[in-house]
DRENTORKOL-3810 file (N, C-alpha, C; in nm, 4 decimals):
REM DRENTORKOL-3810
@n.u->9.6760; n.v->13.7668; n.w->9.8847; ca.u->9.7002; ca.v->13.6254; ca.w->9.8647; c.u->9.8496; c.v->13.5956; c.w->9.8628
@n.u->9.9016; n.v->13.6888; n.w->9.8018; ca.u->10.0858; ca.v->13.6578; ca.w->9.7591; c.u->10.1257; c.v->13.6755; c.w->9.9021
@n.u->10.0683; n.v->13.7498; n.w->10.0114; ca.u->10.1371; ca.v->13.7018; ca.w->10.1533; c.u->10.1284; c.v->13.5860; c.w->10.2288
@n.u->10.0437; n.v->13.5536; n.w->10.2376; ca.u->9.9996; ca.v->13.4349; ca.w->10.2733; c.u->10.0430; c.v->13.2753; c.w->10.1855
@n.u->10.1026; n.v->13.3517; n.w->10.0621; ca.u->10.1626; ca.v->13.2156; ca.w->10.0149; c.u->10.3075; c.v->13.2337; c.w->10.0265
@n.u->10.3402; n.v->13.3079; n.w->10.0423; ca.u->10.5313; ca.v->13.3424; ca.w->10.1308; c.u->10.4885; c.v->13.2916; c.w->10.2703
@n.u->10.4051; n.v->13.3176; n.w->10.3271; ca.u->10.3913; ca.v->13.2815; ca.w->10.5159; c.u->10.3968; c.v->13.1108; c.w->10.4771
@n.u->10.3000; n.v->13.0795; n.w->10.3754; ca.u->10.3360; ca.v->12.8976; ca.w->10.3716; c.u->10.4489; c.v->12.8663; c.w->10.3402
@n.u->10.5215; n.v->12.9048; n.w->10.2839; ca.u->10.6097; ca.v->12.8745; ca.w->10.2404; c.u->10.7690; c.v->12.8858; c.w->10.3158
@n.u->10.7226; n.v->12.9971; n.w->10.3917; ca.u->10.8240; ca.v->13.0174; ca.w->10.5380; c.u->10.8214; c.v->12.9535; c.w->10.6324
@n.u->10.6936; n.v->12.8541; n.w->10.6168; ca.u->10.6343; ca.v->12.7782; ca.w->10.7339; c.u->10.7187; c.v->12.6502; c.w->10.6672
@n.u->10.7300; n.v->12.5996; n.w->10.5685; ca.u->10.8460; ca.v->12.5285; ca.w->10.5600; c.u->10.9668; c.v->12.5225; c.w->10.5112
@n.u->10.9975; n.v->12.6415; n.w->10.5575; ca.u->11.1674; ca.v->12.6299; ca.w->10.5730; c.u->11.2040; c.v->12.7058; c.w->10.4186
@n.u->11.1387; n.v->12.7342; n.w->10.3591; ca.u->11.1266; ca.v->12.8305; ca.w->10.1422; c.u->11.1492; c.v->12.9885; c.w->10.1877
@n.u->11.2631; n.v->13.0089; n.w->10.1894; ca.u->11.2987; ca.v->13.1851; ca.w->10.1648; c.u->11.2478; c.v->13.2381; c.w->10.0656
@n.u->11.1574; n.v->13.2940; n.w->9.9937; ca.u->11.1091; ca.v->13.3768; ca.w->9.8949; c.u->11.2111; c.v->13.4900; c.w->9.8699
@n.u->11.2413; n.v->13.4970; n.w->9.7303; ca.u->11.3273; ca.v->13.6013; ca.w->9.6717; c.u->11.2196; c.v->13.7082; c.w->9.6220
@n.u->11.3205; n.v->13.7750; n.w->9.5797; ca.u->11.2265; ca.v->13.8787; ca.w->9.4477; c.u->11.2431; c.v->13.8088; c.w->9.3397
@n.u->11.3166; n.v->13.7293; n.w->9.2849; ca.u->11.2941; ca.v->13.6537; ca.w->9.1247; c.u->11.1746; c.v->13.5060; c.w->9.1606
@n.u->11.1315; n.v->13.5055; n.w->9.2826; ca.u->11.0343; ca.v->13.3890; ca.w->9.2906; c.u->10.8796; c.v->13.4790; c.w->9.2641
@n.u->10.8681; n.v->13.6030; n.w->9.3005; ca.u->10.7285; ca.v->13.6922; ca.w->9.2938; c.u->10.7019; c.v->13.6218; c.w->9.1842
@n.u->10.7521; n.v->13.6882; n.w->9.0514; ca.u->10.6950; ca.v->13.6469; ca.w->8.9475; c.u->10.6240; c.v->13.5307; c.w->8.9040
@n.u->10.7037; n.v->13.3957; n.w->8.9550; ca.u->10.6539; ca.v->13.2670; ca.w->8.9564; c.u->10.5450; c.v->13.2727; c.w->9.0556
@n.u->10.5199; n.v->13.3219; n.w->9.1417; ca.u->10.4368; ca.v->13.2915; ca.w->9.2228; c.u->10.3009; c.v->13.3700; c.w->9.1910
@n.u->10.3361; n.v->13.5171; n.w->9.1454; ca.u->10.1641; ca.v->13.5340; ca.w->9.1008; c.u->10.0988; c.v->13.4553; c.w->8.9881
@n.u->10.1800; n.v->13.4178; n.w->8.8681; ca.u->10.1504; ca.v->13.2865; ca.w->8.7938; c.u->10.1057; c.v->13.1711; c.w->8.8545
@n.u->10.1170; n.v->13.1430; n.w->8.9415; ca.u->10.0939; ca.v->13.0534; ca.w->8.9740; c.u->9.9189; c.v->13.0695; c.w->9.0847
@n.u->9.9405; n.v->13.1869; n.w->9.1191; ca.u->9.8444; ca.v->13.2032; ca.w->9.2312; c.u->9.6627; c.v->13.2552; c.w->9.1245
@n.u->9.7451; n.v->13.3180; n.w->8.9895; ca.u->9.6167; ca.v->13.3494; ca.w->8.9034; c.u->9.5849; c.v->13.2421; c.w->8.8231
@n.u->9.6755; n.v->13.1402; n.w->8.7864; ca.u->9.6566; ca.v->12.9768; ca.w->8.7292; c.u->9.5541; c.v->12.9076; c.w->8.8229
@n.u->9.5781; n.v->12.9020; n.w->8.9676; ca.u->9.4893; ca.v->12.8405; ca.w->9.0294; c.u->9.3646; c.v->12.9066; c.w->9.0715
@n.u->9.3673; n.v->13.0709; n.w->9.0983; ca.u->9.2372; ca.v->13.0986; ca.w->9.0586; c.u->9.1444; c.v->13.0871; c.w->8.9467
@n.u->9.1943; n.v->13.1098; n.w->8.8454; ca.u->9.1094; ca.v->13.0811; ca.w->8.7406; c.u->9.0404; c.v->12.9331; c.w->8.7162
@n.u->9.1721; n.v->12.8605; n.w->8.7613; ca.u->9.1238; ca.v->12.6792; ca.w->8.7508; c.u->8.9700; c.v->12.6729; c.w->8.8671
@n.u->8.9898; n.v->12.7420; n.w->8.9709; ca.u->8.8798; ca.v->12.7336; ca.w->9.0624; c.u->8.7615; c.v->12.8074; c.w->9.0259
@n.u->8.7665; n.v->12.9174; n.w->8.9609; ca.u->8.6916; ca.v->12.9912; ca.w->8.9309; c.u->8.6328; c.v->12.8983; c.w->8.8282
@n.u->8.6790; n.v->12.9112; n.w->8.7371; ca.u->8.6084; ca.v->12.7848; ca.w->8.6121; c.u->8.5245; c.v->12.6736; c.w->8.6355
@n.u->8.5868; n.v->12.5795; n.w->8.7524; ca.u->8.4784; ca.v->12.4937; ca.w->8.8073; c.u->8.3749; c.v->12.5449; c.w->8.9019
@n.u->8.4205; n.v->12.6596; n.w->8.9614; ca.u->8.3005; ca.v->12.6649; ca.w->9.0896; c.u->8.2300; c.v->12.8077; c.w->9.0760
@n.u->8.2700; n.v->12.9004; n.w->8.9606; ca.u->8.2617; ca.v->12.9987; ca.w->8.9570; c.u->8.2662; c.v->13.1115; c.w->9.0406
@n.u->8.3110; n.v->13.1067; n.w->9.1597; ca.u->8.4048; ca.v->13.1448; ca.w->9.2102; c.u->8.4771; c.v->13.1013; c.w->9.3220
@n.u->8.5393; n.v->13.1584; n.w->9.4085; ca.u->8.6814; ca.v->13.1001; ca.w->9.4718; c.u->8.5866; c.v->13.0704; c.w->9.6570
@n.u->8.5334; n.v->12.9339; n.w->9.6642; ca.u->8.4443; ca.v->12.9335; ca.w->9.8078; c.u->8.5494; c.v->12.9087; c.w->9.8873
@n.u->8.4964; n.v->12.9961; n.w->10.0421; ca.u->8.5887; ca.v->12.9929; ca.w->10.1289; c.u->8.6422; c.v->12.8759; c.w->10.1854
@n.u->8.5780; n.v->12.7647; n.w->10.1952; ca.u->8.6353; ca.v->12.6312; ca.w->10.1828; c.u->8.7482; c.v->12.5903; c.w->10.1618
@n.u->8.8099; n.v->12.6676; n.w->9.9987; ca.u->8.8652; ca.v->12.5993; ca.w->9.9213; c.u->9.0076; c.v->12.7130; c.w->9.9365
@n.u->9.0297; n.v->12.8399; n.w->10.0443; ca.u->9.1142; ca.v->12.9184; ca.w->10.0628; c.u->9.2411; c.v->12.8859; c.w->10.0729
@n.u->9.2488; n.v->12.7775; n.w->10.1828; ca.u->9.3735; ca.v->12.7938; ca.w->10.2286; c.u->9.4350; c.v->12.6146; c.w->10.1570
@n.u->9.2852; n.v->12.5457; n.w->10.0439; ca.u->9.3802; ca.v->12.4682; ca.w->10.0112; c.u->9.4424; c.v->12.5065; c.w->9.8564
@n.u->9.3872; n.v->12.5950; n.w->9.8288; ca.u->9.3960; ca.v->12.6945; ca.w->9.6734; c.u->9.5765; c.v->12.7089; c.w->9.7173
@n.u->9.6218; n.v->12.7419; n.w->9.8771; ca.u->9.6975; ca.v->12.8312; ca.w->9.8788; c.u->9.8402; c.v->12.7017; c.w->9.9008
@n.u->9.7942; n.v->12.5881; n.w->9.9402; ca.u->9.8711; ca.v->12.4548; ca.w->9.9283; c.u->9.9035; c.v->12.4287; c.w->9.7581
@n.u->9.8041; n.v->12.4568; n.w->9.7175; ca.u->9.8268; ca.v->12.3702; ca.w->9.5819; c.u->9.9411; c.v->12.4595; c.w->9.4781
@n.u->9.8937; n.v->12.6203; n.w->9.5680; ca.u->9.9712; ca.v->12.7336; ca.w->9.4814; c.u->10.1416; c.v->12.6748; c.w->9.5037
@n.u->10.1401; n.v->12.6807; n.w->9.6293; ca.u->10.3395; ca.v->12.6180; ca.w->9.6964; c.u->10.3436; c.v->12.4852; c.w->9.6461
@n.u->10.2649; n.v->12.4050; n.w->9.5987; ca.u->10.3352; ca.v->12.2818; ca.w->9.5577; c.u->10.3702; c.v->12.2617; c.w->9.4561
@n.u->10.2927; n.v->12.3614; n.w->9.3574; ca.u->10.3385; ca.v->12.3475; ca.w->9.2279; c.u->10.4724; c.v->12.4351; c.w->9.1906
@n.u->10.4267; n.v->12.5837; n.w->9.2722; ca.u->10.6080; ca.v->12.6558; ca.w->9.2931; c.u->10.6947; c.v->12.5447; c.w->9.3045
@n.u->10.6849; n.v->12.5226; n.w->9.4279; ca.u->10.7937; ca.v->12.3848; ca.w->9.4771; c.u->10.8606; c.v->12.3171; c.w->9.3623
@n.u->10.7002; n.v->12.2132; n.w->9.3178; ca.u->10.7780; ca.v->12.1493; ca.w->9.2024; c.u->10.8746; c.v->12.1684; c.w->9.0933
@n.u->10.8112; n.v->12.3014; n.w->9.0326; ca.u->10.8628; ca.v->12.3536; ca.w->8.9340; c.u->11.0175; c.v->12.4148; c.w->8.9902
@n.u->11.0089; n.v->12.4576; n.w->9.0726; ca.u->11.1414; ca.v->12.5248; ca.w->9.1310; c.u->11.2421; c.v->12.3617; c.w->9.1471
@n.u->11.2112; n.v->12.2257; n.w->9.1870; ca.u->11.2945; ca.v->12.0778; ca.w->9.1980; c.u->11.2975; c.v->12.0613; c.w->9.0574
@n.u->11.1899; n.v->12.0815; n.w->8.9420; ca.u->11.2235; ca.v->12.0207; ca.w->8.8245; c.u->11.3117; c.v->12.0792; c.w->8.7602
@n.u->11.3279; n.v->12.2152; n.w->8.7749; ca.u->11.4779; ca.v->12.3058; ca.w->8.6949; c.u->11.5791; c.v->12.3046; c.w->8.7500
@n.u->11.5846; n.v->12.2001; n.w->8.8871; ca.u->11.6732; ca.v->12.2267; ca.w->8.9679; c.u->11.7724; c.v->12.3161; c.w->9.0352
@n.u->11.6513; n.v->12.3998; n.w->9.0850; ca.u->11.6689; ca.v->12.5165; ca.w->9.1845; c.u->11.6550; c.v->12.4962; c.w->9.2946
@n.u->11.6061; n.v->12.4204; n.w->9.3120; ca.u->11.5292; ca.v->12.3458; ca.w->9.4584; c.u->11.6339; c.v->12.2350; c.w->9.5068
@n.u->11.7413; n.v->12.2628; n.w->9.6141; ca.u->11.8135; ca.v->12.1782; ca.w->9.7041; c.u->11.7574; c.v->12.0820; c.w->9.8204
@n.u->11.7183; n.v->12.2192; n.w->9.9408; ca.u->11.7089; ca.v->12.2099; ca.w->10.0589; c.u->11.5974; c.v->12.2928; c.w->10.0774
@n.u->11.4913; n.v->12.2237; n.w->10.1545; ca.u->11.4278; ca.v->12.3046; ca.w->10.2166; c.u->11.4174; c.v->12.3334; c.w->10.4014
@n.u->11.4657; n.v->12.3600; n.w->10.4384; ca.u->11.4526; ca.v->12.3114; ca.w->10.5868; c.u->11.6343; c.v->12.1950; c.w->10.6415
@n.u->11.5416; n.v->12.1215; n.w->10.6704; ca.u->11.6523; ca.v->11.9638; ca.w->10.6319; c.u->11.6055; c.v->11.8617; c.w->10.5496
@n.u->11.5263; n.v->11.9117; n.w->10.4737; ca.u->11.4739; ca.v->11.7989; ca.w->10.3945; c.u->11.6225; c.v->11.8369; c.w->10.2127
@n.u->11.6642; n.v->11.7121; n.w->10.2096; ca.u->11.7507; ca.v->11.7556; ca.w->10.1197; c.u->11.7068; c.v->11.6411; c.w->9.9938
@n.u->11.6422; n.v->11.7463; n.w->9.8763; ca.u->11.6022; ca.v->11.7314; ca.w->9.7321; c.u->11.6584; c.v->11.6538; c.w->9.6456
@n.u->11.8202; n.v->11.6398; n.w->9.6605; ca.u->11.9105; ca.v->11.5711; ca.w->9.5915; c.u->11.9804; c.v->11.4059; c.w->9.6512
@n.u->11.8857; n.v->11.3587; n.w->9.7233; ca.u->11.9332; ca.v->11.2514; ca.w->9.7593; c.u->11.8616; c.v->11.1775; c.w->9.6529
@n.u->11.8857; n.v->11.0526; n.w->9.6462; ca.u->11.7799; ca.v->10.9724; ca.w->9.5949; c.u->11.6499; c.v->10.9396; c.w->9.6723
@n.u->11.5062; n.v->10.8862; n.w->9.5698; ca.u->11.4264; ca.v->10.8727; ca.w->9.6620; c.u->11.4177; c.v->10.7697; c.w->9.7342
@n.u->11.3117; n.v->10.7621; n.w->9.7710; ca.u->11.3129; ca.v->10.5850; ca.w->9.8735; c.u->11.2118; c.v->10.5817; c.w->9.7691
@n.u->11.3150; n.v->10.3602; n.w->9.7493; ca.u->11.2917; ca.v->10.2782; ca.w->9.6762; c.u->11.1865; c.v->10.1546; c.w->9.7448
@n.u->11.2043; n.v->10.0950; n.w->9.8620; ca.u->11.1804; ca.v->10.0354; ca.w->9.9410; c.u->11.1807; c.v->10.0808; c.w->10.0682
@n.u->11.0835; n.v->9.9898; n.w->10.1471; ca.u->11.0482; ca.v->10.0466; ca.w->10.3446; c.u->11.0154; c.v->9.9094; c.w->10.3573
@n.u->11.0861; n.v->9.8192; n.w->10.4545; ca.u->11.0376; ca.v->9.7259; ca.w->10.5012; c.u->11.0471; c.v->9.7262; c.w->10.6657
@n.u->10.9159; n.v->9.6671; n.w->10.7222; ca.u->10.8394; ca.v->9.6991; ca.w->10.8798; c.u->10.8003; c.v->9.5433; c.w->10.9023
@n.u->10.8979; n.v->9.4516; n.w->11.0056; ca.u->10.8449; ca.v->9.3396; ca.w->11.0404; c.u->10.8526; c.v->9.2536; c.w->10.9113
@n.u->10.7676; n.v->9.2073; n.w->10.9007; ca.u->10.7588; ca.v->9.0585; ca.w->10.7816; c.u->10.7331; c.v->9.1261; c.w->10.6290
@n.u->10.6719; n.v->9.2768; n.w->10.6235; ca.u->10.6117; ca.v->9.3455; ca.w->10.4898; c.u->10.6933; c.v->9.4391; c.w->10.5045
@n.u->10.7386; n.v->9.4258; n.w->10.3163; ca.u->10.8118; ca.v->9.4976; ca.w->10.2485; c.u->10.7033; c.v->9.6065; c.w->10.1420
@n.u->10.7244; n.v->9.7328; n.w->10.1523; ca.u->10.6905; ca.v->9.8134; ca.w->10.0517; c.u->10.8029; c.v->9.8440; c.w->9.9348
@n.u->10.7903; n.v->9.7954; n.w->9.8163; ca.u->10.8192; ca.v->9.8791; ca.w->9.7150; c.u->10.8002; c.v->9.9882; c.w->9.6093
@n.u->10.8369; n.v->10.0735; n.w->9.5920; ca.u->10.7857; ca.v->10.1634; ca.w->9.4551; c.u->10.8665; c.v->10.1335; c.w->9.3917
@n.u->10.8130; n.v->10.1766; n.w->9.2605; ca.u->10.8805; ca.v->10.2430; ca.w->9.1491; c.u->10.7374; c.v->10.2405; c.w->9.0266
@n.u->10.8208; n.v->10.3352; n.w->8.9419; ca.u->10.7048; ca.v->10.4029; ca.w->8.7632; c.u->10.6040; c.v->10.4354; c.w->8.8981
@n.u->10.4555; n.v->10.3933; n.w->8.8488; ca.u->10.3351; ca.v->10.4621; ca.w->8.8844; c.u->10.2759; c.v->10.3587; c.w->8.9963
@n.u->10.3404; n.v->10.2270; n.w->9.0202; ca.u->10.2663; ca.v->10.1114; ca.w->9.1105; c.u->10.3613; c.v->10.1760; c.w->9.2719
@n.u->10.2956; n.v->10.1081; n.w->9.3278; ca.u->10.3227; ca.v->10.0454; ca.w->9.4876; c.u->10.3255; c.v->9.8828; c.w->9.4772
@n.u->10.4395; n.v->9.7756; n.w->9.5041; ca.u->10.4143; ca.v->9.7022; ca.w->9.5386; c.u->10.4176; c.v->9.6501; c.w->9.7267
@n.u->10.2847; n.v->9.5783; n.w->9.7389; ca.u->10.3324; ca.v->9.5348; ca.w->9.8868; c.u->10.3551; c.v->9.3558; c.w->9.8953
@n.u->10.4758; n.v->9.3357; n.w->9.9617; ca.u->10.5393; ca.v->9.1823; ca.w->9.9536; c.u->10.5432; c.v->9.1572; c.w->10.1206
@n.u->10.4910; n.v->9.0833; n.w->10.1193; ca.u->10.4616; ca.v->9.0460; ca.w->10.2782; c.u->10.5679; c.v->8.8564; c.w->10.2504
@n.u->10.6717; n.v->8.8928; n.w->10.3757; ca.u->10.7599; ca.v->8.7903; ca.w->10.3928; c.u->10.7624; c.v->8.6906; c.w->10.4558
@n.u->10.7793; n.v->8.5743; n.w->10.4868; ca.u->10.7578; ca.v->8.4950; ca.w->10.5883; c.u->10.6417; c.v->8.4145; c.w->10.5631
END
């Protein structure tokens, strides 16, 4: 399993160290067990998204201690997007809403 979650993770642009192993089998026996618990055990179905959920939470945790810059060209430390406006409608975020404001 721990290869296949370095191959995802190489697939976007995440060099795996040796001080990330550790985080990562934590993370890979956290989400087995979470699956195991509901489904009693791990259906093949649920393989390769077990193995998404394993890198996103690495991910996260690696942006929330701020270890996490760059992945690729995607760069971590910008601010996020606040607003997207397309034609006459404006999207806003912010907290937990979406607002949509249609102009004109």
């Amino acid at each position: 399993m721990i290869e296949l979650v370095k191959k995802r993770l190489a697939s976007l642009g995440y060099t795996v160290t040796d001080t990330d192993v550790l985080a990562l089998d934590f993370e890979i026996l956290k989400e087995r067990d979470y699956i195991e618990s509901e489904c009693g055990r791990i259906p093949d179905e649920l393989r390769y998204h077990m193995i998404d959920w394993i890198v996103a939470n690495f991910l996260l945790a690696k942006k929330s201690e701020g270890a996490l810059e760059t992945i690729g060209t995607t760069d971590f430390t910008s601010a996020p997007l606040r607003a997207l406006t397309e034609g006459d409608v404006r999207v806003e975020w912010g907290g937990r809403f979406c607002r949509k404001i249609a102009h004109g």
